[in-house]
N, C-alpha and C positions, 0 to 999 in steps of 0.2 A: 519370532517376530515376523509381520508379513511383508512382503515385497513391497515397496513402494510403487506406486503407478504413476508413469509421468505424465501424462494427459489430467491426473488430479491433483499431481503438483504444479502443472502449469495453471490449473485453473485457479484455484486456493492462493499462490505467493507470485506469479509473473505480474507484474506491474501493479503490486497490490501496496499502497502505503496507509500508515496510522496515521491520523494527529496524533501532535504532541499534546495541543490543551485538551480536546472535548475525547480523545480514544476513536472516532468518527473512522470506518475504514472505506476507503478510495482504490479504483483502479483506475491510473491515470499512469502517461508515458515519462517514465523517469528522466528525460532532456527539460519534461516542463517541470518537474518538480526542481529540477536544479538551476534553472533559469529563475523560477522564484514566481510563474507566471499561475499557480493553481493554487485557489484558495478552498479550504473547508468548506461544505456545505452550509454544514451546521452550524459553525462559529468562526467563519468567515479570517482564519488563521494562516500565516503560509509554513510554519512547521510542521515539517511532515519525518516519519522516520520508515522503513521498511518495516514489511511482518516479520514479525519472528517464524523460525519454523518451528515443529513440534520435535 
């Protein structure tokens, strides 16, 4: 298996969330997602969950 590189994990999963309704992915500062102040682009939602990683 190959090394991971953190310069491509940061880019990929650091401040990276999903919606919950539409799957829509966002990079946006985790204080605003938990304040509740970021909504979907796409479907205008405020549930958001992290990326998974692989």
């Amino acid at each position: 298996m190959a090394t991971k590189i953190p310069a491509t994990q940061n880019r990929l999963y650091k401040n990276a969330f999903v919606c919950k309704e539409c799957k829509h992915k966002m990079k946006v500062d985790p204080l605003k997602i938990l304040a509740g102040k970021v909504r979907c682009r796409k479907c205008h939602s405020t549930d958001f969950r992290p990326v998974r990683k692989k």
